[in-house]
N, C-alpha and C positions, 0 to 999 in steps of 0.2 A: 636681549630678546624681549620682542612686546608681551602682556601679558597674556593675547589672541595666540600667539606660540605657542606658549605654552599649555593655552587650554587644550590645540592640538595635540600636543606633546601627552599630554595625561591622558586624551581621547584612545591615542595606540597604545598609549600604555598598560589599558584596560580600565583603566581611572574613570572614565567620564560619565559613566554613569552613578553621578554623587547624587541626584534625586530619589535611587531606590525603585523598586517595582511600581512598575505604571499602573496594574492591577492593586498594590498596594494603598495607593492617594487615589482610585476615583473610588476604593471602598469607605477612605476616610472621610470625601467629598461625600457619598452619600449617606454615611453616619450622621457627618454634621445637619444635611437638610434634613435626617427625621429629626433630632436634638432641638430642631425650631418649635416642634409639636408638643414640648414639653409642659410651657406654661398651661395649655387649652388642658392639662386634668385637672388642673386647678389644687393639686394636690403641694401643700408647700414642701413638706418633707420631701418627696421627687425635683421638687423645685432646687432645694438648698444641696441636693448629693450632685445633682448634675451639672448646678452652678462649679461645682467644686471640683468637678473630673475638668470641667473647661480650664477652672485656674490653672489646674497641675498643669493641665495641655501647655496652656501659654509661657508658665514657668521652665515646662521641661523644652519647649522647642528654645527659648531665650538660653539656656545652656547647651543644651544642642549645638547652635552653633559657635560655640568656645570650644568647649569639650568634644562635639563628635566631628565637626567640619575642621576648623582648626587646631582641633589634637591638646589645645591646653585645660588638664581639669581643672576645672576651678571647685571649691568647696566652700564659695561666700557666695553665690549667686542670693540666697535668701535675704541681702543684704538692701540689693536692686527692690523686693518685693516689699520689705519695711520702709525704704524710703519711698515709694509708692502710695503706699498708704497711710503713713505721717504724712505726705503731701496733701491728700484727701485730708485730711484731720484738719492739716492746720487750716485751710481754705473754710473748711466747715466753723471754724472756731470762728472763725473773723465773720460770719455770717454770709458766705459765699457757698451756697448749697446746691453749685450746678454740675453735675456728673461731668460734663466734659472736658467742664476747664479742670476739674480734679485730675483726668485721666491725663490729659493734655501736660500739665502741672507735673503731674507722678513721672510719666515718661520724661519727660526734660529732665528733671531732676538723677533721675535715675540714670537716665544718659551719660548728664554729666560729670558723675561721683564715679561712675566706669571710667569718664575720660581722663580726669583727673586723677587716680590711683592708678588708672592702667600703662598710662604711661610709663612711671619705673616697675611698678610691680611686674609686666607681660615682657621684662627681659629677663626673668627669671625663667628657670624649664623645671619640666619634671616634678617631683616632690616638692622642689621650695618654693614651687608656685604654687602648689597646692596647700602646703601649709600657709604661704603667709595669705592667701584668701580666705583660709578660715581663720585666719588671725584678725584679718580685716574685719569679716562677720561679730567675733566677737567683742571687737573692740566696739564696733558701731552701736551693738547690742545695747555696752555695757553705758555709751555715751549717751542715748536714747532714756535710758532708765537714771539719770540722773541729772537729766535736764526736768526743772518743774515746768518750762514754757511747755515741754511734749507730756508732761500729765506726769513721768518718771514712772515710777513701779506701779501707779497706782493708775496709769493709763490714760485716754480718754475714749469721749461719749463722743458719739459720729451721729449728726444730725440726719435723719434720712427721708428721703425725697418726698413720700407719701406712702398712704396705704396702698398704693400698688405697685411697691416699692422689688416685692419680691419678682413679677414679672419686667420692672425697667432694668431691672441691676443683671438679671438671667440675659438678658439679650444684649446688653454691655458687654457685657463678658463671653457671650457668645462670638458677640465681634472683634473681640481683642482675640481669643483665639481663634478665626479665621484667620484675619490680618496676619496672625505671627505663620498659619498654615501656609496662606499664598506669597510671606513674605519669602520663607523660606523656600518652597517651592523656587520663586522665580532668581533668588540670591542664588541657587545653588547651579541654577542654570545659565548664571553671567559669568563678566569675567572674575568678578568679584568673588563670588564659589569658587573658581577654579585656585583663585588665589589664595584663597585659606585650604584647600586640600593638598595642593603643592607645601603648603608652610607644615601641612599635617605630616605629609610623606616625609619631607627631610628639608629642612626650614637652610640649611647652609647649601643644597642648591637650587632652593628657593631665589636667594638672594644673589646667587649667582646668574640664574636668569633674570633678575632688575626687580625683583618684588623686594619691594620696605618690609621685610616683618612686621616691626613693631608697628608700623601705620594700620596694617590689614588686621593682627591680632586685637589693636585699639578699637579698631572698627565693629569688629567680632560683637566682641563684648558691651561695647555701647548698644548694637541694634539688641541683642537680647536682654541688656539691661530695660531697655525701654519696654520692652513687651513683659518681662515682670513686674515693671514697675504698673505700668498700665492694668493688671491683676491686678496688683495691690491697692492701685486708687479705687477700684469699684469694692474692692473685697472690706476696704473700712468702711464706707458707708452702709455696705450689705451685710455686714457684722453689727453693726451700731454701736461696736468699741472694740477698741484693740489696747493692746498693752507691748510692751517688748516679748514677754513669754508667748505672746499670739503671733506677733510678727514675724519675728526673727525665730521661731520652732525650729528646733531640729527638724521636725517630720518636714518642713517646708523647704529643708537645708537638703533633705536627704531623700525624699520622694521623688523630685525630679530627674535627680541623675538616676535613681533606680528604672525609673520606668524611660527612659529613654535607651538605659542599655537594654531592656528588655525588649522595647519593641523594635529597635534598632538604630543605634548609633549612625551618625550620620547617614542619614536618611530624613529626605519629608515627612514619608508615613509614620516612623516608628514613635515618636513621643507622644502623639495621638495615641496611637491602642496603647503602647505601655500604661499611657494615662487611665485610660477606662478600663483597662484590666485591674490596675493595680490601685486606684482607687477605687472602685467598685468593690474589689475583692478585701480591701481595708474594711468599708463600710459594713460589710457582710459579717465582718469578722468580728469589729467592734459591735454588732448586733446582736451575732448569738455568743462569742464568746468575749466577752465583757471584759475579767482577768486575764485572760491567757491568749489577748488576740495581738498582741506585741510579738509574743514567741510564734506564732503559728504563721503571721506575716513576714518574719525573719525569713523562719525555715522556707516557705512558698519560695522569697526572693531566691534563697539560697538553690534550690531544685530546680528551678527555672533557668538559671544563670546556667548552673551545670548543664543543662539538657541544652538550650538552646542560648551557645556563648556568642553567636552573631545576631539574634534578635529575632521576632517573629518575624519580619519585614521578608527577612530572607528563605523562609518559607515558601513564601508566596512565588519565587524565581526558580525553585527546588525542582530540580531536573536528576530523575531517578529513584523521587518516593524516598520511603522509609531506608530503604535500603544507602542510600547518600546519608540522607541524615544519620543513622547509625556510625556509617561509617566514622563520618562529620569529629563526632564527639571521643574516638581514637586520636584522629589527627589534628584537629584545632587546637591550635594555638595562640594563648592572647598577647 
């Protein structure tokens, strides 16, 4: 069975709508064109938070489509983002200080360290793929900070562009996260989507209707590698250094998959709002609570997840009010 079959197949199955509420993405769509208006207050600190709700955006859609469209979690994605940005690094060392061959550079790279590891690693399921991608993470980590070519522990200094550095680098990365919004938009609606949602539902009769697995999961993972890495190359130079402890962060490891179940898991829409929800609501928290905004951010995640365990996204489709959703949180099941 072709793979146009099967997208049929998943269509009656009730499957086919893997894009999410259409009221969902044109609010993200017009999120992103006021987000254009940001640099005109000339205010940097606005400049630096919302640069940073884009990265998450682009990190968390790049795992998205591993984890939410094709069902494998991975918990090294941050891996894609450091090599991204050592990409940037080294181009800048060697006197190469042009943003796009960085980004250009980040994403290939990062592309192809997916392709290469993903091939044995994405025959693994379940748990042991999850752990050996955090194994990967930290292993890369650990190689990173004991190489002196990449600076080692002690980091390096990221040459950057000019003093209007702060508006070039905001609209970079505004664009890397579009590109990952309309990427995935339009992947989820080929045959390509259907094929990683089929592999999601039940991957052995997947392959029973003539889908490779491991081609489509390799695939996965590459196009999302590439859209963190491409964060990552603008995020060195608009940092002005990075070190492995910036790079490779847990928070970078662990923010994306949060805010993607939040705003919902396979979906267009949702890794966008989880983004600006939950980066914004960091920011806040690291603002007024200094000490204790680690635990206060935990707990949010945790109340969140409870209340709403298929994502805002799903909200927005919510046929019978309050009254459903109560219900929702009896019956749901993950």
């Amino acid at each position: 069975m072709t793979i146009a079959a099967t997208a049929a197949a998943l269509r009656r199955a009730g499957l086919g709508g893997i894009t999410g509420s259409p009221l969902a993405f044109a609010v993200v769509l017009v999120a992103m064109a006021l987000l254009l208006a940001v640099p005109f207050a000339h205010n940097g600190y606005l400049n630096n938070v919302f640069r940073n709700i884009l990265m998450y955006a682009a990190m968390a859609y790049g795992w998205n489509l591993i984890g939410g469209y094709t069902g494998y979690v991975s918990f090294g994605n941050v891996t894609f983002f450091g090599i991204g940005a050592y990409s940037a690094a080294v181009l800048s060392a060697h006197g190469i200080d042009n943003l796009a061959a960085g980004v250009a550079l980040g994403a290939i790279a990062s592309a192809a360290f997916a392709v290469v590891i993903g091939i044995p690693v994405l025959r693994l399921k379940g748990h042991y793929f999850g752990i050996a991608t955090l194994g990967i993470a930290l292993a890369v980590a650990d190689i990173v900070a004991n190489l002196d070519a990449l600076g080692g522990t002690s980091g390096l200094a990221v040459h950057q562009v000019d003093d209007a550095h702060f508006t070039v680098y905001y609209y970079a990365m505004w664009l890397v996260a579009l590109a990952a919004i309309l990427g995935t938009y339009v992947i989820a609606r080929s045959k390509l989507g259907y094929a990683f949602v089929a592999i999601r539902e039940n991957e052995d009769a997947a392959a029973v209707l003539g889908i490779w697995a491991t081609r489509y999961k390799v695939t996965a993972w590459a196009i999302g590698a590439m859209m963190a890495g491409a964060a990552g190359a603008i995020f060195a130079p608009a940092n002005g250094f990075i070190d492995p402890s910036i790079t490779f962060a847990t928070d970078a490891n662990v923010f994306p998959i949060a805010m993607t179940i939040l705003g919902g898991i396979g979906t267009v829409a949702g890794p966008f709002i989880g983004a600006v929800i939950l980066a914004g609501a960091n920011e806040l928290l690291q603002r007024y609570f200094v000490k204790a905004h680690t635990l206060f951010f935990g707990a949010m995640i945790v109340v969140i997840v409870l209340i709403l365990p298929r994502g805002l996204v799903w909200l927005f489709g919510l046929r019978g009010g309050l009254r459903t959703w109560a219900k929702s949180l009896t019956t749901y099941k993950a």
